[in-house]
N, C-alpha and C positions, 0 to 999 in steps of 0.2 A: 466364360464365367456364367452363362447365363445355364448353361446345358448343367453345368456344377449344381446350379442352384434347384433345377429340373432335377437330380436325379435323388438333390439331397431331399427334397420334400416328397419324392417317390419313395425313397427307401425309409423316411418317417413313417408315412402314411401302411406302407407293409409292416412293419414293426411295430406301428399301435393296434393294427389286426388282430395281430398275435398277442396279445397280452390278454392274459387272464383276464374276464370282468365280473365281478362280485355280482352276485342275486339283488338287487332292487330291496329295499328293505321297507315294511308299511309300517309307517310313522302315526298311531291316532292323532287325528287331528281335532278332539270332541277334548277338552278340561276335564278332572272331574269332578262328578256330579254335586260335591257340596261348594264348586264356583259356579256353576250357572243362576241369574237370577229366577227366581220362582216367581208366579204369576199366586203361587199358594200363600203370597205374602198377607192377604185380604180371602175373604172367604166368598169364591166364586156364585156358591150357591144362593147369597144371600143380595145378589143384586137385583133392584127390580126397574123393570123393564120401562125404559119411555120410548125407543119405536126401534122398529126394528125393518128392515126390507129383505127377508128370505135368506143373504148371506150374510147380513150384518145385523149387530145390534147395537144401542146407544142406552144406558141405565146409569142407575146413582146407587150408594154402599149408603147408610144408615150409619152416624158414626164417626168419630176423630180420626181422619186417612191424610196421613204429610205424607208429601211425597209425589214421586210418581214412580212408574215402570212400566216400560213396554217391551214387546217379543214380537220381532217383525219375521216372518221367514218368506222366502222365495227361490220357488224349487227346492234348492239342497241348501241354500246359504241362509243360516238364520244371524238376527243381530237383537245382541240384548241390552238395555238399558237400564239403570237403577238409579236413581238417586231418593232412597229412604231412609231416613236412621236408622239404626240394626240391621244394612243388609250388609252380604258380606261384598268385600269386596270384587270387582271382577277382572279379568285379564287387563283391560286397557281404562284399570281406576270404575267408573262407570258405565263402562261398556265392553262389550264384547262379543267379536263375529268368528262365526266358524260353519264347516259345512257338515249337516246331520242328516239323519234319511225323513224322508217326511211323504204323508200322502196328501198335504194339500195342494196346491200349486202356489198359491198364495194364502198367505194367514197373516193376520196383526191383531194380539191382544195387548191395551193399554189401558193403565191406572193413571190419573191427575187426579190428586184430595180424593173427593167421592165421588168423579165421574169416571165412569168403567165404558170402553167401546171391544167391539171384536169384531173380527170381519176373514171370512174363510172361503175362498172358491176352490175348491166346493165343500157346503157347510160338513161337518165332524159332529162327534161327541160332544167336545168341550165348545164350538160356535154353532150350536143347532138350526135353523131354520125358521126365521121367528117373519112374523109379518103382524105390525101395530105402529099406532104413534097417539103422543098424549096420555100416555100408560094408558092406553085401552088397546089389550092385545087382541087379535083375531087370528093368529092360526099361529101353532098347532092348536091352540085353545080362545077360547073367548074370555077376556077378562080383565078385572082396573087394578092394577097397582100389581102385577104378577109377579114372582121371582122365577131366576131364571131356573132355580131349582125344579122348578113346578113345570116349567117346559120343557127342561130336559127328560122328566120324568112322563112326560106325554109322548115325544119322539120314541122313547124305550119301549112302550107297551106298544 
């Protein structure tokens, strides 16, 4: 019985050998683009600055902001969260993870009301390089009450 049983799961295992197997198929794994929450929900330019340490920054928005959102990523896996009125909705109600190409290694932009944070290793475009606190910024620029617009635009030149 036992040799039965030997030959039967040898003669399986030869016969799943042989069977055709279909090409691997790539499935996007990225939503799209009018489900992901946008960080464009508030206007980025218009935050100003209360301190900052080189890869991160901490600022306030001017203005009625319910809600919040945040975009965590790491390495390839980003996760998004929304809870604002008028946003759309996301894969898993208010949130949503997936894996996308990114060159930070780490990044997290978040909104609560009118407090704005970012934090990127290593800093980018959108989380520049800032170094202040007390809104009195000192690098890339000197100066009180800065937007981040204005130091993004000093990183650029």
């Amino acid at each position: 019985a036992q040799n039965s049983n030997t030959q039967l799961a040898s003669n399986f295992l030869r016969n799943l050998a042989t069977v055709p197997m279909a090409a691997p198929q790539v499935v996007p794994v990225n939503p799209p683009r009018q489900v992901r929450m946008q960080m464009e929900s508030f206007d980025e330019s218009q935050v100003i600055i209360l301190e900052g340490c080189f890869c991160n920054y901490e600022g306030c928005l001017c203005g009625p902001h319910i809600g919040c959102a945040e975009k965590d990523t790491c390495c390839c896996i980003e996760l998004d969260c929304c809870c604002k009125t008028g946003s759309p909705c996301l894969r898993f109600g208010c949130c949503d993870l997936r894996v996308v190409d990114t060159s930070a290694l780490c990044k997290v932009q978040a909104q609560t009301c009118c407090c704005v944070r970012a934090c990127s290793l290593p800093p980018d475009h959108t989380v520049p390089s800032i170094f202040g606190c007390y809104f009195i910024t000192c690098f890339p620029k000197l100066g009180i009450c800065m937007k981040l617009a204005e130091l993004r635009s000093m990183r650029l030149n």
